[in-house]
ZADO-1210 file (C-alpha; in nm, 4 decimals, padded with zeros to 6 digits):
<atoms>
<atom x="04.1562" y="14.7809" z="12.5347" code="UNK" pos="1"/>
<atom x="04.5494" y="14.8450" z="12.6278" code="UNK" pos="2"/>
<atom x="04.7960" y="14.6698" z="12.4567" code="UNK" pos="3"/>
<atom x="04.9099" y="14.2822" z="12.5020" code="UNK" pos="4"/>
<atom x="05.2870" y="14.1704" z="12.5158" code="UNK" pos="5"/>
<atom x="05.3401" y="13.8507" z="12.4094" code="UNK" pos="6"/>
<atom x="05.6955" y="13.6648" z="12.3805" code="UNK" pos="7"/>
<atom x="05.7429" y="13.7731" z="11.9530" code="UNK" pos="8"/>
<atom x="05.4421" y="14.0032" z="11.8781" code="UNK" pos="9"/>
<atom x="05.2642" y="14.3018" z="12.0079" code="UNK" pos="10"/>
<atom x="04.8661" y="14.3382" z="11.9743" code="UNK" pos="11"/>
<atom x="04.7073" y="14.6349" z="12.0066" code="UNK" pos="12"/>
<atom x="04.3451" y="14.7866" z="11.8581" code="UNK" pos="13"/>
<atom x="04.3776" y="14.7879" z="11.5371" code="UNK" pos="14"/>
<atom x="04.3089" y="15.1879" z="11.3684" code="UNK" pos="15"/>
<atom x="04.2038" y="15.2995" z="11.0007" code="UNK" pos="16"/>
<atom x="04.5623" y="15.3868" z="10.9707" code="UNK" pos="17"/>
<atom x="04.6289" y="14.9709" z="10.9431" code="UNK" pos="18"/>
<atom x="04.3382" y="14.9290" z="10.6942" code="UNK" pos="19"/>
<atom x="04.5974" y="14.9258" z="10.3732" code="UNK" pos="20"/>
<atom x="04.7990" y="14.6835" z="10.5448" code="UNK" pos="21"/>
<atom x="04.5407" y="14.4329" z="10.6653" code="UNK" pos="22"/>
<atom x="04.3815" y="14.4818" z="10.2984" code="UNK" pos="23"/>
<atom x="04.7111" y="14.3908" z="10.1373" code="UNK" pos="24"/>
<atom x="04.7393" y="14.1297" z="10.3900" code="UNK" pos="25"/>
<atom x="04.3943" y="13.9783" z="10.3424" code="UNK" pos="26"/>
<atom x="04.4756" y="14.0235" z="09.9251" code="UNK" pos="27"/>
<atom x="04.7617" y="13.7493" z="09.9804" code="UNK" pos="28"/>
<atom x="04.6673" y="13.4160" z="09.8304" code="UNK" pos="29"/>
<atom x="04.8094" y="13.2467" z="10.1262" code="UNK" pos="30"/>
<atom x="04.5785" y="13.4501" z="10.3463" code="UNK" pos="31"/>
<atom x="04.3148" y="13.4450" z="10.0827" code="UNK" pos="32"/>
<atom x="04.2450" y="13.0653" z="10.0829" code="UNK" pos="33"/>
<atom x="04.1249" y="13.1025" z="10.4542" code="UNK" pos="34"/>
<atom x="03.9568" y="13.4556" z="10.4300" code="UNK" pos="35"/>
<atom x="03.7383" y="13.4606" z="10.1277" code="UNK" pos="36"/>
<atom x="03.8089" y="13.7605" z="09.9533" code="UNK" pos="37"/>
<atom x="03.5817" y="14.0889" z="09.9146" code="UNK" pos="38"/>
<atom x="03.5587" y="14.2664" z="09.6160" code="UNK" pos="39"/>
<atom x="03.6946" y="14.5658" z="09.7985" code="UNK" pos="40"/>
<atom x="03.9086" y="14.4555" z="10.0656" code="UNK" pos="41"/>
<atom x="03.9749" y="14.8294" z="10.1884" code="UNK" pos="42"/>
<atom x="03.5754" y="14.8587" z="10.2634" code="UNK" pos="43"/>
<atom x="03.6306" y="14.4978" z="10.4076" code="UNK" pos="44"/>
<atom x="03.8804" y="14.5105" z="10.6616" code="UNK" pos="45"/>
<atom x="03.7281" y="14.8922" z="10.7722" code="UNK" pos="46"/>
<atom x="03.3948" y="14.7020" z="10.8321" code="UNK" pos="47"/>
<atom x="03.5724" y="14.4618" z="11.0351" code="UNK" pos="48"/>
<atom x="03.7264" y="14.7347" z="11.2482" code="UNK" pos="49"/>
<atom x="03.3590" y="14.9217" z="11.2915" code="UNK" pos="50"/>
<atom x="03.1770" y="14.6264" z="11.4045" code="UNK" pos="51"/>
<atom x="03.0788" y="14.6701" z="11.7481" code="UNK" pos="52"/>
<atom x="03.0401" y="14.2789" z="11.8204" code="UNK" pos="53"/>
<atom x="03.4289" y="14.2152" z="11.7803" code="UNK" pos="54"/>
<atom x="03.7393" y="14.3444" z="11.8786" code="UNK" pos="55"/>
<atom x="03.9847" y="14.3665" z="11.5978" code="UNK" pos="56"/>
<atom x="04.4040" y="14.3867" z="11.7075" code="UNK" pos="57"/>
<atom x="04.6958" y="14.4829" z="11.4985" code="UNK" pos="58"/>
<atom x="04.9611" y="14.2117" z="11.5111" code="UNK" pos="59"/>
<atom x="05.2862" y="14.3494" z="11.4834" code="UNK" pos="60"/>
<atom x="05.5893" y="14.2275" z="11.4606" code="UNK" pos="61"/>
<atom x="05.9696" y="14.3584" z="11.4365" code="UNK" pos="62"/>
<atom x="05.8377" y="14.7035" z="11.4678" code="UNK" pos="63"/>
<atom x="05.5601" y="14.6364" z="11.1235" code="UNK" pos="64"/>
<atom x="05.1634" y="14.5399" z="11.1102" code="UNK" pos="65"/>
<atom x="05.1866" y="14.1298" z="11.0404" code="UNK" pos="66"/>
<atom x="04.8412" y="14.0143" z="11.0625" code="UNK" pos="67"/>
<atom x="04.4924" y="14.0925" z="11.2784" code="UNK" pos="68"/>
<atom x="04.3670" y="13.9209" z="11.5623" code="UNK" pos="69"/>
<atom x="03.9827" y="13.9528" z="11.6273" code="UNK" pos="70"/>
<atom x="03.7421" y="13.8346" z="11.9189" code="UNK" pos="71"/>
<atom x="03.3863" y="13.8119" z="11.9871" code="UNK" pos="72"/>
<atom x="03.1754" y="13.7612" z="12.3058" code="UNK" pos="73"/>
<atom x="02.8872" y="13.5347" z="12.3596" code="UNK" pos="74"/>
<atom x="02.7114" y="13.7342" z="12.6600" code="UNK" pos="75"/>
<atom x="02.4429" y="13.5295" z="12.7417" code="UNK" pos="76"/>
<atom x="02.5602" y="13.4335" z="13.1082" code="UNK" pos="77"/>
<atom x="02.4076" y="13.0795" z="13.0102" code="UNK" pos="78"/>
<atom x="02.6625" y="13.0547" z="12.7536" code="UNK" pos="79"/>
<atom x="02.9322" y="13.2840" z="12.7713" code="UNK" pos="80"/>
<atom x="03.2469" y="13.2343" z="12.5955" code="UNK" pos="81"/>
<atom x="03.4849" y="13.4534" z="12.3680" code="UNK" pos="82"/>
<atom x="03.5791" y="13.3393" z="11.9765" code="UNK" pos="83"/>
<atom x="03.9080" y="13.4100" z="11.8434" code="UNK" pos="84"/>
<atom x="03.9925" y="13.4396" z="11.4587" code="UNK" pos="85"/>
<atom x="04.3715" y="13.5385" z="11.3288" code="UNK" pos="86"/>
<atom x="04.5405" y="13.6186" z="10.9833" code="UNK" pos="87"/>
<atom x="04.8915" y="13.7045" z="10.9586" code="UNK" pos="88"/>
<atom x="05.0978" y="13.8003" z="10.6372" code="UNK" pos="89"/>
<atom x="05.2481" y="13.4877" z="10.4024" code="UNK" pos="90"/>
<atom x="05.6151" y="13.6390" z="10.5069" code="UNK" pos="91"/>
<atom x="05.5987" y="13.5802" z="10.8893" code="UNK" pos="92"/>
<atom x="05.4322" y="13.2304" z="10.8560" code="UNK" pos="93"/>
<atom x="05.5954" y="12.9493" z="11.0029" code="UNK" pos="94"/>
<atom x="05.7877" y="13.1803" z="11.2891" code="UNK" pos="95"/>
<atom x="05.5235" y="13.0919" z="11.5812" code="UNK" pos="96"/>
<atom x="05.3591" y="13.4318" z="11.5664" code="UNK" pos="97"/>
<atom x="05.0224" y="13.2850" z="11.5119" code="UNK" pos="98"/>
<atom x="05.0565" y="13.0756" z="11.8248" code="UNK" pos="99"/>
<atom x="05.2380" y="13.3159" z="12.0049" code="UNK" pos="100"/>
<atom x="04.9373" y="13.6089" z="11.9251" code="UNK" pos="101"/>
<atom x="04.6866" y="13.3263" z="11.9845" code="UNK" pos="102"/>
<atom x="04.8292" y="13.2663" z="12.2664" code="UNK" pos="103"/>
<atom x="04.8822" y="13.6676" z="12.3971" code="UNK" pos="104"/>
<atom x="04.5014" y="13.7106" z="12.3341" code="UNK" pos="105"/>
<atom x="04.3648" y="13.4242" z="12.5130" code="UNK" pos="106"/>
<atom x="04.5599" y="13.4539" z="12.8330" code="UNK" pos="107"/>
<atom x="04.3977" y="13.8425" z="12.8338" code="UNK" pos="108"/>
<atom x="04.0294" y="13.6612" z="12.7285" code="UNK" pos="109"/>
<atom x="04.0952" y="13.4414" z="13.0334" code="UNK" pos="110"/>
<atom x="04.2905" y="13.6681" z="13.3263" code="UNK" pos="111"/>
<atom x="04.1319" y="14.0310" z="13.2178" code="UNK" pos="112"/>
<atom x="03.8168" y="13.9286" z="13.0420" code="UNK" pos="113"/>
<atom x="03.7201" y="13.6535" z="13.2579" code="UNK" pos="114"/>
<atom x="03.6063" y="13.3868" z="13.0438" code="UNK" pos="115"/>
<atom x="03.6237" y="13.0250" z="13.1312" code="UNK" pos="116"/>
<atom x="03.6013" y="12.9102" z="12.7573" code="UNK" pos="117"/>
<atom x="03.7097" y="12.9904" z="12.4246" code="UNK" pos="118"/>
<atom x="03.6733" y="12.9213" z="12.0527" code="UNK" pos="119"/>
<atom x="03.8349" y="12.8710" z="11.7196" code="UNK" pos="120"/>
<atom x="03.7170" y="12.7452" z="11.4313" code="UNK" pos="121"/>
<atom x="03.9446" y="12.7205" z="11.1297" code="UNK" pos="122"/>
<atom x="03.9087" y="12.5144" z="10.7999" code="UNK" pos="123"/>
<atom x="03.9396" y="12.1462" z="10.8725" code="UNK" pos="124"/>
<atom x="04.2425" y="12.1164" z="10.5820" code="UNK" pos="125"/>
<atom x="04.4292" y="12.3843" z="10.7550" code="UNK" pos="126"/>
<atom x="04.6490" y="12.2212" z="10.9422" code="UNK" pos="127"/>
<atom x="04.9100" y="12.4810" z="11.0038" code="UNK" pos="128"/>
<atom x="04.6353" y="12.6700" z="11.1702" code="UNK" pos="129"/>
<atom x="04.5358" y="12.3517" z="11.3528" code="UNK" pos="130"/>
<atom x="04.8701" y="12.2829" z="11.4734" code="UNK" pos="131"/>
<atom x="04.9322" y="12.6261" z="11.5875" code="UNK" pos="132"/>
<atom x="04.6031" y="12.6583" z="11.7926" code="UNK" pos="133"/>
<atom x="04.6624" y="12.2867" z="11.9468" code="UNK" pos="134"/>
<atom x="04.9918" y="12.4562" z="12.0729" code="UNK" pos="135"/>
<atom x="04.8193" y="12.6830" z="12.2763" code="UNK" pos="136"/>
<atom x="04.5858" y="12.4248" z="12.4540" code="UNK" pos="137"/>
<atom x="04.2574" y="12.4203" z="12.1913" code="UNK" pos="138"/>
<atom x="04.0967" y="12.0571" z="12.1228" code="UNK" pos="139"/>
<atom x="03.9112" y="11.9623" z="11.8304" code="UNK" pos="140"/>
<atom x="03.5492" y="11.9109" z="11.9303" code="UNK" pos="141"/>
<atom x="03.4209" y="11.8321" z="11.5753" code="UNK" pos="142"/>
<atom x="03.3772" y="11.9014" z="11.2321" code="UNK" pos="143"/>
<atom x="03.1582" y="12.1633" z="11.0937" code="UNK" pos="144"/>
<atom x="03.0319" y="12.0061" z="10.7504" code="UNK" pos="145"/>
<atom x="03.0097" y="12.2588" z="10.5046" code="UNK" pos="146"/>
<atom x="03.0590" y="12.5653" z="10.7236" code="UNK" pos="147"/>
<atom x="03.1645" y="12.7762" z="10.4823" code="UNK" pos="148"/>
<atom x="03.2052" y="12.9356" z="10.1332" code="UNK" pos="149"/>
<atom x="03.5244" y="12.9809" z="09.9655" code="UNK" pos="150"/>
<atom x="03.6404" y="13.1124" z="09.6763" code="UNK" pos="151"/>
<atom x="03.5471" y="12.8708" z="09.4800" code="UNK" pos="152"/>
<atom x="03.1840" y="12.9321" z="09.5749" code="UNK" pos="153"/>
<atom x="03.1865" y="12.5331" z="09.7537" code="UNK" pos="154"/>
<atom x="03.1399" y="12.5324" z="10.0808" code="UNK" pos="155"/>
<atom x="03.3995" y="12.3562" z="10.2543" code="UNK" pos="156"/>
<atom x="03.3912" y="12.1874" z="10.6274" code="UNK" pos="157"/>
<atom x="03.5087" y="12.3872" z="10.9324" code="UNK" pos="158"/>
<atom x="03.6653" y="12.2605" z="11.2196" code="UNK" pos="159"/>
<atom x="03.5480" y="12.3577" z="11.5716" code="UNK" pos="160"/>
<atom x="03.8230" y="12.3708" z="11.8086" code="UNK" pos="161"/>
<atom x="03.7299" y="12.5148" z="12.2115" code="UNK" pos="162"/>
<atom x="03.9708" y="12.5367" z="12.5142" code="UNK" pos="163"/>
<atom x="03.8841" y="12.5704" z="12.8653" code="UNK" pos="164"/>
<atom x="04.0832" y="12.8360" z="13.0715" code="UNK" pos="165"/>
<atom x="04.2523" y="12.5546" z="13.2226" code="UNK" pos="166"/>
<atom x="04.3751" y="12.4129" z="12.9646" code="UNK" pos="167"/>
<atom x="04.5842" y="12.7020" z="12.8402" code="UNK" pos="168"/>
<atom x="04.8724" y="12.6286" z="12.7691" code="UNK" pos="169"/>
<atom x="05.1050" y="12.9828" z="12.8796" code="UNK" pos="170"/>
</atoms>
């Protein structure tokens, strides 16, 4: 995969070489609270990046590693589609980089990849998230009751959120 531009942040595929700063990252209690944590994040975030079934991108930003960006393909021409899931660093919250790298990856899912849909699916109480995804054109289609387990060992509801390649908004 060659590297995507966007208007703030760069993504490109994400090496071993980012796998302390993703872990750190991912360690964040900001970041946390989304991402459930793994006992050993190290061993975490390097499975993440070995998985054949998704894509993983280095975020940066200002020259540094930020955050991850990861995608998935359904396929199945019967139901093709991509998924998109992002985590950036507590310090560069707020500064549009989620929306911007949401953003960067789905015009390249749409344009490059070809796909005429795409998913998100945060945490229903995350509303930063929410907000930043609704930026870039995704709708809420429902919630997803218990979806899954946090921290806390509850499961808590998910919020499925798709956007049609029309609807981007670039």
């Amino acid at each position: 995969m060659t590297v995507l531009r966007g208007t703030y942040v760069t993504l490109r595929p994400a090496t071993d070489d980012d796998v302390p700063a993703l872990a750190a990252i991912r360690r964040t209690p900001e970041v946390r609270a989304w991402w459930r944590a793994a006992e050993d994040m190290d061993a975490e975030v390097s499975r993440d990046l070995a998985d054949p079934d998704t894509r993983t991108l280095a975020v940066e930003y200002d020259g540094r590693t930020v955050g991850a960006i990861q995608w998935a393909a359904e396929q199945d021409p019967d139901y093709r589609h991509a998924g998109i899931d992002v985590y950036l660093a507590p310090a560069v919250h707020g500064k549009g980089l989620g929306t911007d790298a949401v953003r960067t990856l789905a015009a390249h899912l749409v344009d490059e990849e070809g796909h005429h849909r795409l998913t998100i699916d945060p945490a229903a109480d995350n509303t930063a998230a929410i907000r930043a995804y609704i930026k870039v054109g995704f709708r809420p289609v429902g919630v997803l009751r218990r979806y899954e387990r946090g921290d806390d060992g509850t499961f808590h509801d998910g919020l499925l959120m798709d956007l049609l390649a029309e609807e981007l908004i670039r």
